[in-house]
C-alpha positions in Angstrom: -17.8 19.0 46.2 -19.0 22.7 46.0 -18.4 22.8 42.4 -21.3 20.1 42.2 -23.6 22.5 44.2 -22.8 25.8 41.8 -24.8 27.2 39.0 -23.9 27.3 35.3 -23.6 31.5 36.1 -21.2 30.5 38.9 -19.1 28.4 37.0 -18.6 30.9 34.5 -17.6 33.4 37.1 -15.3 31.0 38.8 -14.1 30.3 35.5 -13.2 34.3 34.8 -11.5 34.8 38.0 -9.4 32.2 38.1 -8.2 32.7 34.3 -7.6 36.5 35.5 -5.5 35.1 38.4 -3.4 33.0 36.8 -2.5 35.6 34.5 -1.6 38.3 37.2 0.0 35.3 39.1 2.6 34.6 36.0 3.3 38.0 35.9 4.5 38.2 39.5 6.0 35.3 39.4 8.6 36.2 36.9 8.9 39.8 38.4 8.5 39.8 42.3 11.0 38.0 44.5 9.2 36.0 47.0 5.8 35.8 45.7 4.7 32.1 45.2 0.8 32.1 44.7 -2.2 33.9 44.6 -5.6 32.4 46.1 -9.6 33.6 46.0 -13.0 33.1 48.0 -16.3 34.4 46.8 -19.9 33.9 47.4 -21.8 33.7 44.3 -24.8 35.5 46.0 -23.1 38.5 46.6 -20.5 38.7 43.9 -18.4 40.8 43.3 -18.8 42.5 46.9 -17.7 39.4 48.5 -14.8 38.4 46.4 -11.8 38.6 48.6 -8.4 37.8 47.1 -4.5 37.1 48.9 -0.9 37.5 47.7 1.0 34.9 49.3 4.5 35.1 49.7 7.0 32.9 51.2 8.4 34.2 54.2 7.6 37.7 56.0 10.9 39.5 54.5 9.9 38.9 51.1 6.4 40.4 51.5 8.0 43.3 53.4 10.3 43.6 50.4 7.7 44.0 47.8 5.6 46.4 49.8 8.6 48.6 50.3 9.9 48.6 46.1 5.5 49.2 45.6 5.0 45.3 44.2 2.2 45.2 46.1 0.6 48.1 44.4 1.9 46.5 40.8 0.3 43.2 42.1 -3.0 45.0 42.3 -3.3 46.8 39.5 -2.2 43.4 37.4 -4.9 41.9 39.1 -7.6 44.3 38.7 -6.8 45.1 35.1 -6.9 41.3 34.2 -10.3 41.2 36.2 -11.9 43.7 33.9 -10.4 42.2 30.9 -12.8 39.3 32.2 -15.4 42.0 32.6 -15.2 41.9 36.2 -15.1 45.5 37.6 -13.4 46.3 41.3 -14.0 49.9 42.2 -11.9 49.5 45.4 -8.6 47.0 44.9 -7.3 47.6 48.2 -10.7 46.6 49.9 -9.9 43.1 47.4 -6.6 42.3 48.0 -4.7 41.4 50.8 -1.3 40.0 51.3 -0.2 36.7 53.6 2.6 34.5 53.6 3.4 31.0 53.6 4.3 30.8 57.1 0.5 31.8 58.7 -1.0 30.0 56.2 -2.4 26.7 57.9 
C-alpha cells in the first residue's frame, strides 16, 4: 500500500537500494555461514540520513561467528560499495548497518 503513496523520485531510490541489496545479499550468501537475508527502512524525506539497514542471521552463534572472522565488516563494505555503484553515498556504514537474527525478529 505505501508503494501507491510514493513519488516517481522514491521509486527510483527504492528501486537503487534494493538492487544494491540483493547484490551484497548474494555475496554473503555464498560466503558467510549463517547469514540468510538482508532487510531496509528509509524515509524518502530525509534520505539517505534515514536509511537504516539489518544483517539477519539465523541463530545468535552464527552472527557471533561472523563478527569474530570480520564478516560483518566485509558485509558492510559490500553493501556500501554496491550503494555507490547506485550512486548512493554513506559516509558512515556503521551508523547504516546493524546486525539481528532470526530469532528476535517478530
Amino acid at each position: 500500500m505505501a508503494w501507491l503513496n510514493m513519488t516517481k523520485t522514491d521509486k527510483k531510490i527504492e528501486k537503487s537500494i534494493r538492487l544494491a541489496l540483493t547484490n551484497a545479499c548474494e555475496k554473503a550468501l555464498e560466503t558467510i555461514d549463517g547469514f540468510k537475508w538482508i532487510t531496509h527502512k528509509v524515509n524518502y524525506k530525509n534520505f539517505p540520513v534515514s536509511l537504516s539497514i539489518t544483517c539477519v542471521f539465523d541463530n545468535p552463534e552464527s552472527l557471533v561467528a561472523a563478527k569474530a572472522a570480520d564478516k560483518d565488516i566485509q558485509l558492510k563494505s559490500w553493501i556500501q560499495k554496491e550503494l555507490a555503484e547506485q550512486n548512493i553515498l554513506i559516509r558512515n556504514i556503521n551508523s547504516v548497518v546493524s546486525f539481528d537474527t532470526e530469532e528476535f525478529i517478530h
